[in-house]
mmCIF file of the C-alpha atoms, coordinates in Angstrom:
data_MODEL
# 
_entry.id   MODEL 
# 
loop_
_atom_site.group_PDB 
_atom_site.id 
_atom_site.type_symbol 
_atom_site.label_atom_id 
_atom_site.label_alt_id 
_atom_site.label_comp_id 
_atom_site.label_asym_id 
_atom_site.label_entity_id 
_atom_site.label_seq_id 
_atom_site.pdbx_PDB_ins_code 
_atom_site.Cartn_x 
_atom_site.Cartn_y 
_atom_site.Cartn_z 
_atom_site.occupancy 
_atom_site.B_iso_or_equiv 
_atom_site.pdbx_formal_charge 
_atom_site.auth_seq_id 
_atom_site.auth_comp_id 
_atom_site.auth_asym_id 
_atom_site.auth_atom_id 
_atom_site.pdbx_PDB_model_num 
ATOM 1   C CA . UNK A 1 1   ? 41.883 -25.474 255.687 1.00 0.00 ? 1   UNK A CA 1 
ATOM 2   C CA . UNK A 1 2   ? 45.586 -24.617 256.326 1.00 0.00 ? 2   UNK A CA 1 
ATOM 3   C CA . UNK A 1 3   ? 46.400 -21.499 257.617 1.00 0.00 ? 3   UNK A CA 1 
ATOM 4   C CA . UNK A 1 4   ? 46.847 -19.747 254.304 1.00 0.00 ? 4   UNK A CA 1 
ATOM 5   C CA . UNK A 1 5   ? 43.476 -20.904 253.164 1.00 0.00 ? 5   UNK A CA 1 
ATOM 6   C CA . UNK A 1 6   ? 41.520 -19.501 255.942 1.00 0.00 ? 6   UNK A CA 1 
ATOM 7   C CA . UNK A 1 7   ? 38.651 -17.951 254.619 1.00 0.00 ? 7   UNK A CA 1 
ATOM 8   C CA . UNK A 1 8   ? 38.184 -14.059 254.432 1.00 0.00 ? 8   UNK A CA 1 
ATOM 9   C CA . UNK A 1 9   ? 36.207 -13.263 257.714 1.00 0.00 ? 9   UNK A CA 1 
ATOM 10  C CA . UNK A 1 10  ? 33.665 -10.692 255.464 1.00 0.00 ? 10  UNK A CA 1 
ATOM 11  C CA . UNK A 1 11  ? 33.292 -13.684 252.279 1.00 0.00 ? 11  UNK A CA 1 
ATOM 12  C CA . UNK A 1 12  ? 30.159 -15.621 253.968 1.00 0.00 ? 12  UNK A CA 1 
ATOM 13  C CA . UNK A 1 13  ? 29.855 -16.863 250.497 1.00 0.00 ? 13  UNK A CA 1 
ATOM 14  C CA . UNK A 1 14  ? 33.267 -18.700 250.814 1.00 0.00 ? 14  UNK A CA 1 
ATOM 15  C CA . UNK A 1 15  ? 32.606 -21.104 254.012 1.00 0.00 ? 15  UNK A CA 1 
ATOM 16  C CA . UNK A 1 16  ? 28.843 -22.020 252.366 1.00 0.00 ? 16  UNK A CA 1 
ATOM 17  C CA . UNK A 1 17  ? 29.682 -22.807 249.283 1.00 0.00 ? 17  UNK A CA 1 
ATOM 18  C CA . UNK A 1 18  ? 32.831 -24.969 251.371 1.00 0.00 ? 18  UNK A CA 1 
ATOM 19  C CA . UNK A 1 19  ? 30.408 -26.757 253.254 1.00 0.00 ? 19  UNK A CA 1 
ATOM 20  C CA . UNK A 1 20  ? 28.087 -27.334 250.590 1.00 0.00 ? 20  UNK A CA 1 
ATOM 21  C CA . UNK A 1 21  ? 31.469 -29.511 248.556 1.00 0.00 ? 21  UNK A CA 1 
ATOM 22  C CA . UNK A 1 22  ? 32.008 -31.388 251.326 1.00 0.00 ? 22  UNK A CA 1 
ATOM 23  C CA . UNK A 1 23  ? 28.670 -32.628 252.150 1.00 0.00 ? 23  UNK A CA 1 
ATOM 24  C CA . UNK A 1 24  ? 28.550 -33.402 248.418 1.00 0.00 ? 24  UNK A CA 1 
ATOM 25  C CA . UNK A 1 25  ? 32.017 -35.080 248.885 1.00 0.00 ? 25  UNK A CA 1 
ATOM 26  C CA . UNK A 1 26  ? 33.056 -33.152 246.049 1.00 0.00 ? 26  UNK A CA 1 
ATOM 27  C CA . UNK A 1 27  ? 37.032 -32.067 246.458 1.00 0.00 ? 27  UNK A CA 1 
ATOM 28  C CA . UNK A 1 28  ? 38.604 -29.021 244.297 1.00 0.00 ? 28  UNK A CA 1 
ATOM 29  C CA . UNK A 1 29  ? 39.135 -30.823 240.933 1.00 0.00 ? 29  UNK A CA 1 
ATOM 30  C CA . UNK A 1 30  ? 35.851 -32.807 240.955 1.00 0.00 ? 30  UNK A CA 1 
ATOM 31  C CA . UNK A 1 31  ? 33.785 -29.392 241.572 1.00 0.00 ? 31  UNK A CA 1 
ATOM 32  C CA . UNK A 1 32  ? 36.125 -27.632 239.463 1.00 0.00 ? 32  UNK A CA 1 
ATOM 33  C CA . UNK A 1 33  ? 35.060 -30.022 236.603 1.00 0.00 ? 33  UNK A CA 1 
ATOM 34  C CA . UNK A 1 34  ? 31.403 -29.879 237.698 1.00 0.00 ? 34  UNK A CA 1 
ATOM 35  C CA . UNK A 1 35  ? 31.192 -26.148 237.634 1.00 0.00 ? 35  UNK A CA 1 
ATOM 36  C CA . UNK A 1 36  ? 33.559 -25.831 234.451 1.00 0.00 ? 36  UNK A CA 1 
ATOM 37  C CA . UNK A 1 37  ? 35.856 -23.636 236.331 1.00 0.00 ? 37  UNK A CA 1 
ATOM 38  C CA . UNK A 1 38  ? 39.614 -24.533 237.618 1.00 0.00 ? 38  UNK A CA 1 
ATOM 39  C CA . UNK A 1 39  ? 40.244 -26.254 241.008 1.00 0.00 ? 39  UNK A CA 1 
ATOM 40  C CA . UNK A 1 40  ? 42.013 -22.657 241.612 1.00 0.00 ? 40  UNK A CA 1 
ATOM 41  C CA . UNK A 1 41  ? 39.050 -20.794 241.206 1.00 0.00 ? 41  UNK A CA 1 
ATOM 42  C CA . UNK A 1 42  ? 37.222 -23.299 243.259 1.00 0.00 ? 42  UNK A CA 1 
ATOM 43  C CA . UNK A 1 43  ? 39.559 -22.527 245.924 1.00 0.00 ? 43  UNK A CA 1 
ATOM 44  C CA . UNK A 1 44  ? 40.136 -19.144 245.877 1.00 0.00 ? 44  UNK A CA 1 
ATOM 45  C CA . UNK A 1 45  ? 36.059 -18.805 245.543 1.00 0.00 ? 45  UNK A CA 1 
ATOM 46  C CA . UNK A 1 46  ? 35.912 -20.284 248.846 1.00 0.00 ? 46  UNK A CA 1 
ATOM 47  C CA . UNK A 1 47  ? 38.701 -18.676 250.645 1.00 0.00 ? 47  UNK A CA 1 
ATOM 48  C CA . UNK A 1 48  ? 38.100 -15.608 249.464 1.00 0.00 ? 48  UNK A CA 1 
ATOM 49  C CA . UNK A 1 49  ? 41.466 -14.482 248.704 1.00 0.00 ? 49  UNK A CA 1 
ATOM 50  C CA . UNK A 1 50  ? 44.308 -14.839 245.689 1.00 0.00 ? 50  UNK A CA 1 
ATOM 51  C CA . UNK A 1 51  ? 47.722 -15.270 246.538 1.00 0.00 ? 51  UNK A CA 1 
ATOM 52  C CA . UNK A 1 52  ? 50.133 -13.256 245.081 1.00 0.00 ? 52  UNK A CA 1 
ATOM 53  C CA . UNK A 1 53  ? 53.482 -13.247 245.308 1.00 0.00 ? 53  UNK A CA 1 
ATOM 54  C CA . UNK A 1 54  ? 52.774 -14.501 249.065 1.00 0.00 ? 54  UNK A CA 1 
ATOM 55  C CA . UNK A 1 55  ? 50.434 -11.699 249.576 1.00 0.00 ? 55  UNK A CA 1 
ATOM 56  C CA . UNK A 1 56  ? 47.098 -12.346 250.194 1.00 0.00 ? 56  UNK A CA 1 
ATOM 57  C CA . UNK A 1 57  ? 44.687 -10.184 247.885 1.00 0.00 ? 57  UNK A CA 1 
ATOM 58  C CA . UNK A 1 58  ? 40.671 -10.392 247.422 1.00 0.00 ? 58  UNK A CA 1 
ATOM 59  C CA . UNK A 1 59  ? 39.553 -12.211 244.745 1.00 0.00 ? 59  UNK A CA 1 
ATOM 60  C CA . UNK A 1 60  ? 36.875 -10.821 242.381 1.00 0.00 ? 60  UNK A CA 1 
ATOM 61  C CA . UNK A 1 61  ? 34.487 -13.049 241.082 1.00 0.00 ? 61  UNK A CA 1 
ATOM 62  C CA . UNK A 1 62  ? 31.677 -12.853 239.015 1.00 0.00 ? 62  UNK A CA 1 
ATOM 63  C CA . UNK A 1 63  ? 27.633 -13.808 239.958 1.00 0.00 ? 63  UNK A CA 1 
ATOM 64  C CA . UNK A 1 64  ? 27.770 -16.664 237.073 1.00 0.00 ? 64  UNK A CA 1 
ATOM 65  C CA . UNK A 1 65  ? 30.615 -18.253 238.587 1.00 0.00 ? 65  UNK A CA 1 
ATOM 66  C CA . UNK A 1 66  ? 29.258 -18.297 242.213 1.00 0.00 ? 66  UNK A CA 1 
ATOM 67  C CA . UNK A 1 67  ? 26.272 -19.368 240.382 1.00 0.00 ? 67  UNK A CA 1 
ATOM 68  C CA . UNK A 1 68  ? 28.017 -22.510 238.499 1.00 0.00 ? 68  UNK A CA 1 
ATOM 69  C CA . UNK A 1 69  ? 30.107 -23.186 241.584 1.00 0.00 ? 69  UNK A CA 1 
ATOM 70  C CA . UNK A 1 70  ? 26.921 -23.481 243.819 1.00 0.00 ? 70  UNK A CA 1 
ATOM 71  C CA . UNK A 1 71  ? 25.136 -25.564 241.044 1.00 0.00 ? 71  UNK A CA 1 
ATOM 72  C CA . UNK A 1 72  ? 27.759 -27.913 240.920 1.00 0.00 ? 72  UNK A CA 1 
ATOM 73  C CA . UNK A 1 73  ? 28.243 -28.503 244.506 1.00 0.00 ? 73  UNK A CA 1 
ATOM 74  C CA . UNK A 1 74  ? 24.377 -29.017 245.211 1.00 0.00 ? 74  UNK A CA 1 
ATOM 75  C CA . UNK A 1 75  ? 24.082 -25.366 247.082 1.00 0.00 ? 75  UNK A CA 1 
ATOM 76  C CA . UNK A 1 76  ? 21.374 -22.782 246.731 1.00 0.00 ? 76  UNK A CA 1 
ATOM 77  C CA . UNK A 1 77  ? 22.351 -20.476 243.787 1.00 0.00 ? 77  UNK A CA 1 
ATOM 78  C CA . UNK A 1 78  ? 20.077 -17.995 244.907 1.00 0.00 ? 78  UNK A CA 1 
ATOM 79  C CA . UNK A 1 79  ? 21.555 -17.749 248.443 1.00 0.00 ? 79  UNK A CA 1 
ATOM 80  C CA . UNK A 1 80  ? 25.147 -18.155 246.854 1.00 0.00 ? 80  UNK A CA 1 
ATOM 81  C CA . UNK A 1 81  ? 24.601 -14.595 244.787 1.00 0.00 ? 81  UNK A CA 1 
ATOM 82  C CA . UNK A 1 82  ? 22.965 -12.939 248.564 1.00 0.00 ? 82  UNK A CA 1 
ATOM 83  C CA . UNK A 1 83  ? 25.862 -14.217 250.651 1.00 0.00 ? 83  UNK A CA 1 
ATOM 84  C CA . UNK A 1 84  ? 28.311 -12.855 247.575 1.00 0.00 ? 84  UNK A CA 1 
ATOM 85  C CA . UNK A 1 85  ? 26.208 -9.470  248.228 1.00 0.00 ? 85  UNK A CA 1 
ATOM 86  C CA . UNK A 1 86  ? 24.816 -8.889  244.682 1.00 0.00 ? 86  UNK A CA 1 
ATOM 87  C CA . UNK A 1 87  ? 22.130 -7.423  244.158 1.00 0.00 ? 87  UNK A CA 1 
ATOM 88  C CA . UNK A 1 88  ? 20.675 -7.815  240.745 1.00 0.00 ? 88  UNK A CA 1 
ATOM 89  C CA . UNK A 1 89  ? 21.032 -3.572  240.123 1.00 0.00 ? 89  UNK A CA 1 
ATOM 90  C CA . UNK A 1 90  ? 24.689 -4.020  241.273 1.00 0.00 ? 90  UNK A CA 1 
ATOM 91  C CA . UNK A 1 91  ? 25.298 -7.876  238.849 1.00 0.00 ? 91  UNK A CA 1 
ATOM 92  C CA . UNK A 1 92  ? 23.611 -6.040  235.752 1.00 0.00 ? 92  UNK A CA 1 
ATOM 93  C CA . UNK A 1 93  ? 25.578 -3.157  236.409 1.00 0.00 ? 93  UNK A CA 1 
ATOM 94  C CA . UNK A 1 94  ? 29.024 -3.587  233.979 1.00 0.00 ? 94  UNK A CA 1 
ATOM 95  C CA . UNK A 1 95  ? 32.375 -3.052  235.887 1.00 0.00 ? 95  UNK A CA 1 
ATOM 96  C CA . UNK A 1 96  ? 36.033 -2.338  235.144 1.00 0.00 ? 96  UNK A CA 1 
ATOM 97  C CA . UNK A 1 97  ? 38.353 -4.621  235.158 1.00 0.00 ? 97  UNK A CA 1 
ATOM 98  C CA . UNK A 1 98  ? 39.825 -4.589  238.539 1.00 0.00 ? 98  UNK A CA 1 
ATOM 99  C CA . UNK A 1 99  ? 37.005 -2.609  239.881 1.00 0.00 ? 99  UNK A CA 1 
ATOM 100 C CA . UNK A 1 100 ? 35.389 -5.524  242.163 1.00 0.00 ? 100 UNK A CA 1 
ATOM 101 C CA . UNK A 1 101 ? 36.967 -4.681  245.531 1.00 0.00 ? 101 UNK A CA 1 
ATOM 102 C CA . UNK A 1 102 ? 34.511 -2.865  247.330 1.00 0.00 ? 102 UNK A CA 1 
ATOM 103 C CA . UNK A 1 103 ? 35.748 0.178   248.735 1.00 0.00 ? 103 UNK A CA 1 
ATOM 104 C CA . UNK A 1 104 ? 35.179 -0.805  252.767 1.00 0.00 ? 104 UNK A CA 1 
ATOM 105 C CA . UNK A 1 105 ? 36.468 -3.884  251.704 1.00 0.00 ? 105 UNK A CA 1 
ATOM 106 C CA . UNK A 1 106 ? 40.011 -1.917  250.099 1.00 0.00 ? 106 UNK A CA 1 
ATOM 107 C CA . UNK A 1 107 ? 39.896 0.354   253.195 1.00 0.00 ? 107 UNK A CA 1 
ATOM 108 C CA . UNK A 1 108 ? 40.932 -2.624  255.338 1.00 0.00 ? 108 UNK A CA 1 
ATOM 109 C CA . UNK A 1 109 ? 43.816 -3.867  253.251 1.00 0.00 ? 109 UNK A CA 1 
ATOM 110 C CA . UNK A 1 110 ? 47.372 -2.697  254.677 1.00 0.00 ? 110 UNK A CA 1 
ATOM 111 C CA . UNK A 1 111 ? 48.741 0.001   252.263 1.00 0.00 ? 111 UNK A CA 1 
ATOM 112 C CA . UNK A 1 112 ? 51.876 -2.098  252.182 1.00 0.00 ? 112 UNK A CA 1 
ATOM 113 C CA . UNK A 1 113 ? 49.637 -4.856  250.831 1.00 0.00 ? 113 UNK A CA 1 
ATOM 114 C CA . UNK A 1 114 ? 47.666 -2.601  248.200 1.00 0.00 ? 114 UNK A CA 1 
ATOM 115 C CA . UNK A 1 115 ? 51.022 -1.101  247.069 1.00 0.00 ? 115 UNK A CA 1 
ATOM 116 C CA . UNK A 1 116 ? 52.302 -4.591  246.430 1.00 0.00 ? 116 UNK A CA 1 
ATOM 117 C CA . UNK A 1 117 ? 49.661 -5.373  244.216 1.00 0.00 ? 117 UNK A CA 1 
ATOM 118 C CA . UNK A 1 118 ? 50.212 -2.014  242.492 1.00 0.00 ? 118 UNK A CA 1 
ATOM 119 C CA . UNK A 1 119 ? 53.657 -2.882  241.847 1.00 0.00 ? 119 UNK A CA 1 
ATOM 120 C CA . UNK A 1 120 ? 52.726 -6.453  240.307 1.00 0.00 ? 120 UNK A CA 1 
ATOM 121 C CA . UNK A 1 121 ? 50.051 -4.482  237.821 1.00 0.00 ? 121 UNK A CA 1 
ATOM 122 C CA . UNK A 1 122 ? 52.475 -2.042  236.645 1.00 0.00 ? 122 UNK A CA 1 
ATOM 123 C CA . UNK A 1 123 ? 55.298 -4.883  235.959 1.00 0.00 ? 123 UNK A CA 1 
ATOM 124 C CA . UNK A 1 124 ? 52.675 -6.707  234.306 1.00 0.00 ? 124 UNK A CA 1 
ATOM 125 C CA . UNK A 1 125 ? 51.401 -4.178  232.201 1.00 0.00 ? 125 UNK A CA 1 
ATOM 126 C CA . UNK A 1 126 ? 55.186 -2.723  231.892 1.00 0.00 ? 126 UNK A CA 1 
ATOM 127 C CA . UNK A 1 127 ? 55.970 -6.349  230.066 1.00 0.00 ? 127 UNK A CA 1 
ATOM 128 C CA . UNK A 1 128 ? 52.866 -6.833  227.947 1.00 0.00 ? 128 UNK A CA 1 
ATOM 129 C CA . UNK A 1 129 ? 53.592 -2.788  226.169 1.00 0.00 ? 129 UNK A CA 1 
ATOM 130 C CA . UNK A 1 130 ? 57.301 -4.035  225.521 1.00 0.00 ? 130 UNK A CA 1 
ATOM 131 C CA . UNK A 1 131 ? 56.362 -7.389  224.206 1.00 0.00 ? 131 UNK A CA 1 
# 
């Protein structure tokens, strides 16, 4: 992986589902098309992070696409869901939009970082209301 794609050192679920493509010599757009997800996704799944606007921010995911990504690359889905750290009370449980960070997880991002990604929202959101 080049330096920007090292994985997240707390995403376990990144560097296994990784290893699992390459044993299945599988690369991004292959899996991608495999697990009916982008070669993005694939990527980010397994790094663990989005970039945005060259800041690096956790991804959220959901359990069905760990599931689909660790289907298609020949990896336990089961184990996939326990490294993501779902349990099934926490996957049935519905969340916001934007509310997949865990909180220890947000407690380690630089504020500069967190108030970047603020910043992107609100222009976001600022464009979509005046459109």
């Amino acid at each position: 992986m080049r330096h920007t794609e090292e994985a997240r050192p707390d995403w376990p679920v990144g560097p296994y589902l990784r290893a699992a493509r390459l044993a299945a010599g599988l690369d991004f757009e292959k899996a991608g098309e495999a697990a009916d997800v982008s070669h993005t996704t694939i990527r980010q799944v397994e790094r663990g992070w989005v970039i945005r606007k060259g800041v690096k921010v956790p991804i959220a995911t959901t359990k069905s696409t760990v599931e689909a990504i660790a289907k298609a690359v020949g990896a336990d889905q089961a184990e996939a869901v326990r490294l993501l750290g779902l349990t099934d009370a926490r996957a049935a449980r519905p969340r916001r939009r934007g509310s997949a960070v865990p909180p220890d997880v947000l407690a380690e991002i630089p504020d500069h970082v967190l108030i970047a990604e603020l910043a992107r929202r609100l222009d976001t959101r600022r464009a979509t209301d005046q459109s």
